[in-house]
KOLNU-685538 format. One record per residue: residue number from 1; y, z, x of N, C-alpha, C in turn; residue in three letters. Coordinates in nm, 4 decimals. Atoms other than C-alpha are relative to their C-alpha. Example, Ala and Ser with C-alpha at 12.3 -4.5 7.8 and 13.67 -1.06 7.14 Angstrom:
R resi      n.v      n.w      n.u     ca.v     ca.w     ca.u      c.v      c.w      c.u resn
R    1  -0.1190   0.0000   0.0890  -0.4500   0.7800   1.2300   0.1200   0.0000   0.0900  ALA
R    2  -0.1190  -0.0060  -0.0820  -0.1060   0.7140   1.3670   0.1090   0.0730  -0.0770  SER
***
This chain:
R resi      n.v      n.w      n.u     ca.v     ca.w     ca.u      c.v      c.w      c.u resn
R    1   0.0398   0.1395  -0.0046 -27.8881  -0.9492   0.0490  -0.1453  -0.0093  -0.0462  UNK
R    2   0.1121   0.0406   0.0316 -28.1740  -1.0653  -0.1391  -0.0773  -0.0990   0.0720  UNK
R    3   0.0786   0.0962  -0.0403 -28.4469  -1.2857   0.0534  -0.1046  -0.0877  -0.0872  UNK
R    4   0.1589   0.0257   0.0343 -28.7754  -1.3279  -0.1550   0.0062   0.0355  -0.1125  UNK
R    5   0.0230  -0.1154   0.1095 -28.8825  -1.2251  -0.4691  -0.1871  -0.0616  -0.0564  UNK
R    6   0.1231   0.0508   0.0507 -29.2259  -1.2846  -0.6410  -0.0486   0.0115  -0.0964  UNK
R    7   0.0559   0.0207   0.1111 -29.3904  -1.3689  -0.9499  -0.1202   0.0217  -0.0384  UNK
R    8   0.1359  -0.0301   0.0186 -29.6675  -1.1792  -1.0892  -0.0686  -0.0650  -0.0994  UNK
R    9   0.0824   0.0600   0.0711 -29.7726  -1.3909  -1.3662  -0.0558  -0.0842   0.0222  UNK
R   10   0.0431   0.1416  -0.0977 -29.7950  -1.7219  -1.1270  -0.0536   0.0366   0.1397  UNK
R   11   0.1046  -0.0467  -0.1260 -29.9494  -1.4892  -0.8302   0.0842  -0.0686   0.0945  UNK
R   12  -0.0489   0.1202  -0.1147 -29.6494  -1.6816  -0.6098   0.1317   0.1209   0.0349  UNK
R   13  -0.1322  -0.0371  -0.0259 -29.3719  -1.5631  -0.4154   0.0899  -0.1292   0.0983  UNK
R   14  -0.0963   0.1072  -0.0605 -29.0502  -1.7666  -0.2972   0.0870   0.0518   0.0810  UNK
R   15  -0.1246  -0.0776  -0.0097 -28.8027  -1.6933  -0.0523   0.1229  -0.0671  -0.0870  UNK
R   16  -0.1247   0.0010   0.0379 -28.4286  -1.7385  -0.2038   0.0715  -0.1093   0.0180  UNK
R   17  -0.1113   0.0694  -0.0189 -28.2445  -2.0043  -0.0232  -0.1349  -0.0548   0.0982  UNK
R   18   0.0275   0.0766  -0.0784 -28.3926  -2.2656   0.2195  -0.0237   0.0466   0.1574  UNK
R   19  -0.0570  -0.0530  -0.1409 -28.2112  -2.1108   0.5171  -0.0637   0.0994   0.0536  UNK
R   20   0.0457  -0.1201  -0.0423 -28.4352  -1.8102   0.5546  -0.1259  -0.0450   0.0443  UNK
R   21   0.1200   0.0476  -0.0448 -28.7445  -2.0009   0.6171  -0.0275  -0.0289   0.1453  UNK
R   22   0.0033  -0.0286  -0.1680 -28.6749  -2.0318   0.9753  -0.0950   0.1555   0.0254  UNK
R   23   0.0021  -0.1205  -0.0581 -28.6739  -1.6274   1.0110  -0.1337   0.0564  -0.1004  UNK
R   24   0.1433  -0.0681   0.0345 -28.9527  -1.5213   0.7384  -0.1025  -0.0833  -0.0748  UNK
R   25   0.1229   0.0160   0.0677 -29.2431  -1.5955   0.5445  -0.0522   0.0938  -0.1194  UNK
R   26   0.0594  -0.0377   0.0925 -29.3855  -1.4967   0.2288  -0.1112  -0.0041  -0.0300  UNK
R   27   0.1014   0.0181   0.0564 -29.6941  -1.4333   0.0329  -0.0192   0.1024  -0.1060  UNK
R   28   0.0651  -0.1030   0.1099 -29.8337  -1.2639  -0.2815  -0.1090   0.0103   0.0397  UNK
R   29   0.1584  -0.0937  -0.0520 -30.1478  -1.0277  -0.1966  -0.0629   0.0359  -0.1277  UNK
R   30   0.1101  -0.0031   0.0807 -30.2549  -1.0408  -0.5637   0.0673   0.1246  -0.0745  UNK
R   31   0.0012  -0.1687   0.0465 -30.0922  -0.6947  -0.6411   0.1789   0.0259   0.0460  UNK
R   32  -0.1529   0.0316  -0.1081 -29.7077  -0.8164  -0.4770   0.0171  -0.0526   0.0428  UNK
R   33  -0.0216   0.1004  -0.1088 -29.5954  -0.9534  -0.2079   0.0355   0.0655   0.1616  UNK
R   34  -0.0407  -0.0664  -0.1608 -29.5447  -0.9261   0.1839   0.0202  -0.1211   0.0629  UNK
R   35  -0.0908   0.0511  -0.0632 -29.2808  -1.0564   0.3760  -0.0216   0.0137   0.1098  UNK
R   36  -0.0191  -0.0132  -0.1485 -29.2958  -1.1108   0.7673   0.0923  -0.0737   0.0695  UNK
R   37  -0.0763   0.0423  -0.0772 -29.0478  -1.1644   0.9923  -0.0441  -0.0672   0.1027  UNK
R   38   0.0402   0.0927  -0.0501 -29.0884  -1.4923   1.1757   0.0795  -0.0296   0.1705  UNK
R   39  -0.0727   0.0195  -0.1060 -28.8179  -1.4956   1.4176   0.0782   0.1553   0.0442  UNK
R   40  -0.0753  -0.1287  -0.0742 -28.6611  -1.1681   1.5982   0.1211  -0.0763   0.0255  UNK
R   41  -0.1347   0.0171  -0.0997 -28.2816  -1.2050   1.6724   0.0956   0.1294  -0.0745  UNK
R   42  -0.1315  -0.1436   0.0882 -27.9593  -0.9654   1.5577  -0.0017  -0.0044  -0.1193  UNK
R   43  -0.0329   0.0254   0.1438 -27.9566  -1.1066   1.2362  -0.1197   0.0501  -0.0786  UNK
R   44   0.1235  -0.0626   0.0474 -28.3064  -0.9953   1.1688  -0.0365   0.1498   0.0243  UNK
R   45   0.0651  -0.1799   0.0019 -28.3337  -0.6299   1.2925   0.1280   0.0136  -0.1355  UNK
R   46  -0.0522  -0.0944   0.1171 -28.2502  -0.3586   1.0341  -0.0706   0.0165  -0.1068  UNK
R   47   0.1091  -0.0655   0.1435 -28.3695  -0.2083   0.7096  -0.0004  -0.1283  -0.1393  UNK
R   48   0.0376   0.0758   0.1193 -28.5735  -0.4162   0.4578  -0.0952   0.0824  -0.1169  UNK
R   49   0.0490  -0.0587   0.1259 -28.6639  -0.2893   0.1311  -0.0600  -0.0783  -0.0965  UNK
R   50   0.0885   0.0810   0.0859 -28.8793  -0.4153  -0.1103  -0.0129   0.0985  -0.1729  UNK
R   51  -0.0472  -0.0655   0.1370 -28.7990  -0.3151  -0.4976  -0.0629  -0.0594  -0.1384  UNK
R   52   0.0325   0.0364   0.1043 -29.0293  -0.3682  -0.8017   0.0495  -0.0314  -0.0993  UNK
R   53  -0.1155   0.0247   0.1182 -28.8522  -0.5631  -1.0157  -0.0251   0.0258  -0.1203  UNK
R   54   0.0422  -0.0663   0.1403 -29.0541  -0.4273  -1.3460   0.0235   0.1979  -0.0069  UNK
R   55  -0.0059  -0.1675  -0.0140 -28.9590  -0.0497  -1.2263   0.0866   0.0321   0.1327  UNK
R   56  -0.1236   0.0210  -0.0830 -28.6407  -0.0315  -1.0010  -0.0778   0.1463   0.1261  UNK
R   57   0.0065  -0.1320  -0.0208 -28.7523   0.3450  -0.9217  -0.1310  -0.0354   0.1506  UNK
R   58   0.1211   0.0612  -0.0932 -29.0800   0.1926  -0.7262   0.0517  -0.0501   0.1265  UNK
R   59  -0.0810   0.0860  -0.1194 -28.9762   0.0762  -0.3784  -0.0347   0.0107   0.1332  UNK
R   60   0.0104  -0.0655  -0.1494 -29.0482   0.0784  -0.0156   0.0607  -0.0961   0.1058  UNK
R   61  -0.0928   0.0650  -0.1094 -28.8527   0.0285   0.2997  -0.0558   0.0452   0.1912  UNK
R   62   0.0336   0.0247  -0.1784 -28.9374  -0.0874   0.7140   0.1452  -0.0325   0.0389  UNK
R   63  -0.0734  -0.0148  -0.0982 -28.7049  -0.0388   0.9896  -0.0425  -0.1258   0.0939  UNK
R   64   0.0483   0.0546  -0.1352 -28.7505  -0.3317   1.2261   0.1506   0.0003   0.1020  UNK
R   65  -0.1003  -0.0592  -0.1127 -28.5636  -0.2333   1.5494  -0.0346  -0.1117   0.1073  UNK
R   66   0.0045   0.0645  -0.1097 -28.4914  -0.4022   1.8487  -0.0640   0.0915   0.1394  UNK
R   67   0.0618  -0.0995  -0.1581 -28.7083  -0.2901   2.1616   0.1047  -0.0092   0.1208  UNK
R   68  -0.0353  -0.0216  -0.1508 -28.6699  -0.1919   2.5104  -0.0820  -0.0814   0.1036  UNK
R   69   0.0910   0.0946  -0.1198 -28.7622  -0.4191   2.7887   0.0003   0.1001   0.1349  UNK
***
């Protein structure tokens, strides 16, 4: 599932669909982008990856897990 993606020539990033704006947030840092998760629930833990779309090979991925109370 794709969320976000971002545009390095316009320095902007968007999320995807409407519906995700509840749970994250975007921004371009000038050099990419970084995504934060806005809302915690089931639908939000698990692995997010982030994939340079000018170089597939480029990529990095966070684990957000559900804690322990």
């Amino acid at each position: 599932m794709n969320i976000a993606e971002c545009e390095s020539k316009v320095q902007s990033c968007n999320l995807l669909d409407k519906k995700y704006k509840e749970y994250y947030t975007v921004a371009h840092t000038g050099s990419g982008g970084i995504m934060f998760v806005i809302r915690l629930n089931e639908d939000t833990y698990g692995t997010y990856t982030c994939v340079a779309t000018y170089k597939s090979s480029i990529s990095a991925s966070v684990d957000v897990l559900k804690g322990t109370d």
